[in-house]
C-alpha positions in Angstrom: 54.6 43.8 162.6 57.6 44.3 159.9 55.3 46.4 157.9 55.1 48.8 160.9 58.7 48.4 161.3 59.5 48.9 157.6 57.5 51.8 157.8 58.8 53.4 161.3 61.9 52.9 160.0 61.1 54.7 156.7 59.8 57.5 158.6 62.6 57.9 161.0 64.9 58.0 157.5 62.9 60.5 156.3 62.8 62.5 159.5 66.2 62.3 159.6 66.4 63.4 155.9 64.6 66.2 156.2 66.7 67.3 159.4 69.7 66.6 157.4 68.5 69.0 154.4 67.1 72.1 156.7 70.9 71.7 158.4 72.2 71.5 155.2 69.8 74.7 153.9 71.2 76.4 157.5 74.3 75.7 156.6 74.5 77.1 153.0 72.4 80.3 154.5 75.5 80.5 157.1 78.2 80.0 154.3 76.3 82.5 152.3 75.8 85.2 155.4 79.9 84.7 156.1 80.5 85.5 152.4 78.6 88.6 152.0 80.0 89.3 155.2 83.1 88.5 154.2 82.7 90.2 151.1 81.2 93.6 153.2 84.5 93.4 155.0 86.8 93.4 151.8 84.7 96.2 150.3 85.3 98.3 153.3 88.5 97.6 154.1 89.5 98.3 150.0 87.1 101.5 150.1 89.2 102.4 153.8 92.8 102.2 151.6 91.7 103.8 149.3 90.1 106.7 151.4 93.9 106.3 153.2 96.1 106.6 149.6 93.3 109.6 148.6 93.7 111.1 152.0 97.8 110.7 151.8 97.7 111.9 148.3 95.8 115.0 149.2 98.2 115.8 152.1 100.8 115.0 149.6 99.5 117.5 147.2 98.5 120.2 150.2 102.6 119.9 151.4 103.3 120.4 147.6 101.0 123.2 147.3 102.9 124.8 150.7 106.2 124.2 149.4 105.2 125.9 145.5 103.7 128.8 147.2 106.9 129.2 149.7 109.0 129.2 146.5 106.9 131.2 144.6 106.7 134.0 147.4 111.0 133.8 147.6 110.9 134.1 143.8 108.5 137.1 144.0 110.7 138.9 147.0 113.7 138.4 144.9 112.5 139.4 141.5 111.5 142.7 143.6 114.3 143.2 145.2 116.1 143.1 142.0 114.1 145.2 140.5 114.2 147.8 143.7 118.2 147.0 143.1 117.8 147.7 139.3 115.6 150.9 139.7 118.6 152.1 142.2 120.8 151.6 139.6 118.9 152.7 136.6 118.6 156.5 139.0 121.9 156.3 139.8 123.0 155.5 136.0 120.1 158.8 135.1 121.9 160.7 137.7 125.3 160.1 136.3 124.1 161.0 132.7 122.5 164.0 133.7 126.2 165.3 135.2 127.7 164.2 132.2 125.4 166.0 129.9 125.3 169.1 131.7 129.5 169.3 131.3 129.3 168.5 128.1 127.5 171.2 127.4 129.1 173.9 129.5 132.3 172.8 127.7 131.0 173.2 124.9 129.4 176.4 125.3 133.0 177.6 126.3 134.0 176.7 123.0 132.0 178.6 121.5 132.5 181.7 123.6 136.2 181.1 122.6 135.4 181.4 118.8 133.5 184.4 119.2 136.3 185.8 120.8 138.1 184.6 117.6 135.7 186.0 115.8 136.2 189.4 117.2 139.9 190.2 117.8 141.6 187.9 115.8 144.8 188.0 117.6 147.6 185.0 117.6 146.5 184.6 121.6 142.6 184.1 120.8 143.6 181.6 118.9 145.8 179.8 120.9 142.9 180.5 123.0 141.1 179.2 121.3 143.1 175.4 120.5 143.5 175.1 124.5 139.4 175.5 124.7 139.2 172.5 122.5 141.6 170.5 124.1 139.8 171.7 127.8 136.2 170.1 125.7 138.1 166.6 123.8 139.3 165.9 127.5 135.7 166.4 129.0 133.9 164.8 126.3 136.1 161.9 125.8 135.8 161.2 129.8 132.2 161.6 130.1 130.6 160.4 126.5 129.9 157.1 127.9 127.3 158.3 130.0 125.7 159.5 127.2 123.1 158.1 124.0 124.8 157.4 120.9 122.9 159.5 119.4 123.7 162.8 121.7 127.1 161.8 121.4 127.8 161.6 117.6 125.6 165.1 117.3 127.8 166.8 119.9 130.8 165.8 118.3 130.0 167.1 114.8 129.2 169.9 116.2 132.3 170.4 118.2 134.2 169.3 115.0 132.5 171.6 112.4 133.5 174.4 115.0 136.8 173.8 115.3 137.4 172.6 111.3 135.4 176.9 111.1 137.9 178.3 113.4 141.2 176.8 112.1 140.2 178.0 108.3 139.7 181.5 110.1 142.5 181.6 112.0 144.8 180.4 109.2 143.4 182.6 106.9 144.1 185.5 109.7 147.4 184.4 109.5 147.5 184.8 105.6 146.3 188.7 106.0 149.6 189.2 107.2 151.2 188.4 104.1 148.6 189.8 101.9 150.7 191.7 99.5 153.0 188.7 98.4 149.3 186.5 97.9 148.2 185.8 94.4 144.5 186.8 93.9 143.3 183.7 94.3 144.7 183.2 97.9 143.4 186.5 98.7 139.9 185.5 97.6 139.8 182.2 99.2 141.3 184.0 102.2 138.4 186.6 102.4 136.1 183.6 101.8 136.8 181.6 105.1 137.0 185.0 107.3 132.7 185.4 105.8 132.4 181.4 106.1 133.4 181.9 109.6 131.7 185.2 110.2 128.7 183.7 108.9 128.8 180.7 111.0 128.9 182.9 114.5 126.5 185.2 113.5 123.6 183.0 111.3 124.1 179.7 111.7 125.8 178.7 115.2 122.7 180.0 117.6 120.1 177.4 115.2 123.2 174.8 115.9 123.0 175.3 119.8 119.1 175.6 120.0 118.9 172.0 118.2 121.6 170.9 120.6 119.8 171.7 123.2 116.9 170.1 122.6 118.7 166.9 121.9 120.2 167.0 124.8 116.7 168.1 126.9 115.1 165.3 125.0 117.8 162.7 126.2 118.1 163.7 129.9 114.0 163.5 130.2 114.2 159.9 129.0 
């Protein structure tokens, strides 16, 4: 009868053994489900901020992007409407070299119509005639030459000057005639010398002078 006992009892230990390792196996496969669960829920809650930060960081980018092409589109309307503001100016500038030119020129044509006249008659009021025509062109030429090239400008002045240096010599040595019988040879040669210098100057070499200045000054205003 204590055999039976000893062994009932054994059983019911074992029973209650085995019982107590399929709880413990349920609860180790419960601890485990709750960690991958747990684990599930960390990944997707990481992977869901970081979808947020990506998600804020592309709206971030997208309100940069707005802002960059706002600012680009004010720099492009400005950089036009200075260069609509600069293309005024540069016609107006054109405009205002044009007018310059063109009474540059008619001044001095009217200097050389006055040393033709020079030229031709050789009287004390062609001269003075003459000196008021250059002082009629300096006045012009000094007001408007900063409307004009460099270039155009130094050319028109040496032209103006070798004219006038021409027409001085040839009106002082008209001046001379007068006196021509108390003039040593020598001052009447060198007087007869300037009057062909000058006469040369009108009739062979001032028309190739104004052609070139004309295309100078055709060249400059088509610029």
């Amino acid at each position: 009868m204590e055999v039976a006992l000893d062994y009932e009892g054994l059983k019911l230990i074992v029973e209650e053994l085995t019982a107590a390792k399929l709880d413990l196996l349920m609860i180790n496969a419960l601890c485990f489900l709750i960690a991958l669960s747990l684990i599930y829920l960390f990944s997707r809650a990481k992977k869901s901020g970081e979808l947020r930060e990506i998600n804020n960081n592309f709206n971030k980018v997208l309100q940069q992007q707005s802002v960059l092409t706002t600012e680009t589109e004010n720099i492009k309307k400005s950089l036009e409407k200075d260069l609509v503001d600069y293309q005024i100016k540069l016609s107006a500038y054109h405009q205002k070299s044009i007018s310059a030119v063109c009474e540059i020129y008619e001044a001095i044509l009217s200097l050389r119509e006055a040393a033709k006249n020079l030229g031709f008659s050789k009287t004390d009021e062609d001269a003075r005639a003459f000196i008021r025509t250059i002082e009629h062109f300096r006045r012009i030429f000094d007001y408007q030459k900063i409307w004009i090239s460099n270039e155009l400008e130094c050319h028109i002045e040496n032209v103006a000057i070798d004219m006038e240096r021409k027409c001085q010599s040839f009106a002082a040595a008209n001046t001379r005639e007068k006196y021509i019988p108390n003039l040593s040879e020598s001052r009447i040669d060198q007087l007869i010398e300037d009057q062909e210098a000058f006469y040369d100057y009108l009739h062979k070499e001032v028309n190739a002078i104004f052609d070139e200045l004309a295309e100078k000054i055709s060249a400059s205003v088509a610029r």
